[in-house]
N, C-alpha and C positions, 0 to 999 in steps of 0.2 A: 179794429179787427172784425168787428159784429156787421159794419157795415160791408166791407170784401164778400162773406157768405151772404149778407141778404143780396146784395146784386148778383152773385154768381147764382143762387136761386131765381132770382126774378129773371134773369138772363133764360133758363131754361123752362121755362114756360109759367111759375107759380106766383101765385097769389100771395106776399110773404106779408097776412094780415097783422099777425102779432109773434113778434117772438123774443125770446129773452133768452139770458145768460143764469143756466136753472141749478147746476150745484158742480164740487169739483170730483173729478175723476180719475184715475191714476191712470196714465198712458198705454197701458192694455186694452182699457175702454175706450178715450177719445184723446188726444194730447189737448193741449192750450185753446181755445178757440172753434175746433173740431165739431161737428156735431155730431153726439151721443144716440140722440135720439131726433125723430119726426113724427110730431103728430098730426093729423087730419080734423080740422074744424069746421064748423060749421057756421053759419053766417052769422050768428048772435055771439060769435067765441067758444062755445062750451065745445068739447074736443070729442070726437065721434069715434066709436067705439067700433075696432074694424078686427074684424076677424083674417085668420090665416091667407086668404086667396084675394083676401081687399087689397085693393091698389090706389097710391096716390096718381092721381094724372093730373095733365096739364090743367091749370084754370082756379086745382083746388085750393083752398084757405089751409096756412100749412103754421104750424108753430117748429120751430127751430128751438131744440135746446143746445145750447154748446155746453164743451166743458169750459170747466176752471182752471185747468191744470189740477196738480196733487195739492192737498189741504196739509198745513202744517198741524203737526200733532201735538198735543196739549193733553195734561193728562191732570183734573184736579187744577186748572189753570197756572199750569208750569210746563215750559218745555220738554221735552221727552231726556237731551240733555241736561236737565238742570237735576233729574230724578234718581237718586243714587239705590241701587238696588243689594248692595252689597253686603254680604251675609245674612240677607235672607234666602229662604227656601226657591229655588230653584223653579221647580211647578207653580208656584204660586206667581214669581216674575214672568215667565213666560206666558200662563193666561192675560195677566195682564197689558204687556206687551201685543200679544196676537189679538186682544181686544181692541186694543189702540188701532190699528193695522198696519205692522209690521210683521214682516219675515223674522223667526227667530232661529239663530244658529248657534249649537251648542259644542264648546270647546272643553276638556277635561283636564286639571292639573292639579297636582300633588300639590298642598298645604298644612304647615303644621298650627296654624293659624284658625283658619276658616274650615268648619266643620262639613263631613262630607255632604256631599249635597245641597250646600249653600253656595251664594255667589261669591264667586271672587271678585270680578270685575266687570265691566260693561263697556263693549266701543258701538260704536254708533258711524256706519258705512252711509256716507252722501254723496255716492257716486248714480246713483237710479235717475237723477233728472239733472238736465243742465240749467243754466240760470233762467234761457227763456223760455223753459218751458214753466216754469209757473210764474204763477199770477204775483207783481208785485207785491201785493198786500199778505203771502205769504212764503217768500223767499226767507233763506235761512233755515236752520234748524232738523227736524226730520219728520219727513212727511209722511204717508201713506205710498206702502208700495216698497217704502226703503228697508235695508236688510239688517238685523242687530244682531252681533255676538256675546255670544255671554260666557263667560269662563267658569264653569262648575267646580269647585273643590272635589278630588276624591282621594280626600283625607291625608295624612301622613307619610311620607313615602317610606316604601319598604326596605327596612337594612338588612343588610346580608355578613350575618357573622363568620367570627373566622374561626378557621377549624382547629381543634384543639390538637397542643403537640399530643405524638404517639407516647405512650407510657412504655416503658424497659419489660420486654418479657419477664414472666414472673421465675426469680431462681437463678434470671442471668449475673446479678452481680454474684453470687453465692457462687456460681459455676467459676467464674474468673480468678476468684479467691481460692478456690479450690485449687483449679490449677497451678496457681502460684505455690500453693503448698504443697501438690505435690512432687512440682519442678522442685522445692528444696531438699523436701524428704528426698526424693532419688539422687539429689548432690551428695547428700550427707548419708545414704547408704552407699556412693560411690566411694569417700574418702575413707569409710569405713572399711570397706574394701580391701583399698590398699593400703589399711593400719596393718590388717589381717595377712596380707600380701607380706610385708616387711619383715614381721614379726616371725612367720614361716622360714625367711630367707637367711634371717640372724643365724651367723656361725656359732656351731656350738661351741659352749666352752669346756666339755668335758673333755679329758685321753681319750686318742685313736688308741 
């Protein structure tokens, strides 16, 4: 591949005295092969120091850096997946994480488990580069540039109690008894009634 760019340079007028393949770069910068950077050298190699309006032209001694592709991430000499972050503190995985250089995306879910603000779990998104964009020597795993979710605990989820039955106004059963009593009372002053009634009507026994 290094060879393609030194010819497509030398094709356009340049001098391609030295040049190398100088570190890897996440595809924002340069993809696979790409070049990152040009420097301007000077006949002994040491790289000349060119201010804003300086121009490469034709003829000059030019160093090519390409990139790498994206670098696979290693943290403590372990894959980024192999590193369980899970109920730890939150802030603390994410620096981490955002050291390393990844994107961190933060997701929040109820557990009664994992205390708030701790992780719950970790996925790890390899969708940022396809296979040939990086360098065989670090395919696999997750690079720089790639994006990670993290699942935050916040905490217990909220129960919603149930409402308590209504309590019987105070006095209602006393009023209901009442009335029963005094639906009898008014029976038994009725019957009384017509004791009294009866009694009035009884023929006398004395002489007309």
């Amino acid at each position: 591949m290094f060879e393609e760019k030194e010819s497509m340079w030398k094709k356009k007028g340049f001098y391609v005295g030295i040049s190398q393949t100088a570190d890897y770069t996440t595809k924002n910068v340069a993809s696979l092969g790409d070049a990152y950077m040009i420097k301007k050298l000077k006949d002994d190699g040491k790289e000349v120091e060119m201010g804003d309006d300086d121009e490469i032209k034709t003829g000059d001694k030019i160093l090519l850096c390409l990139s790498r592709g994206p670098k696979r991430i290693k943290i403590n000499g372990k894959d980024l997946t192999e590193i369980n972050y899970s109920g730890k503190d939150y802030e603390s995985a994410k620096k981490a994480l955002e050291k390393a250089g990844v994107t961190v995306t933060q997701e929040k879910s109820y557990s009664s488990f994992v205390s708030a603000g701790n992780v719950i779990s970790t996925s790890y998104n390899r969708c940022s580069y396809e296979e040939n964009e990086i360098e065989e020597s670090q395919q696999g795993g997750i690079h720089e540039g790639d994006s990670v979710v993290v699942t935050v605990s916040a905490g217990p989820e909220p129960t919603t109690q149930a409402s308590e039955p209504t309590q019987p106004a105070s006095g209602g059963g006393s009023s209901s008894s009442s009335s029963r009593s005094s639906s009898k009372t008014s029976g038994s002053k009725k019957k009384n009634s017509g004791a009294t009634d009866s009694t009035r009507r009884k023929p006398s026994l004395g002489y007309q």
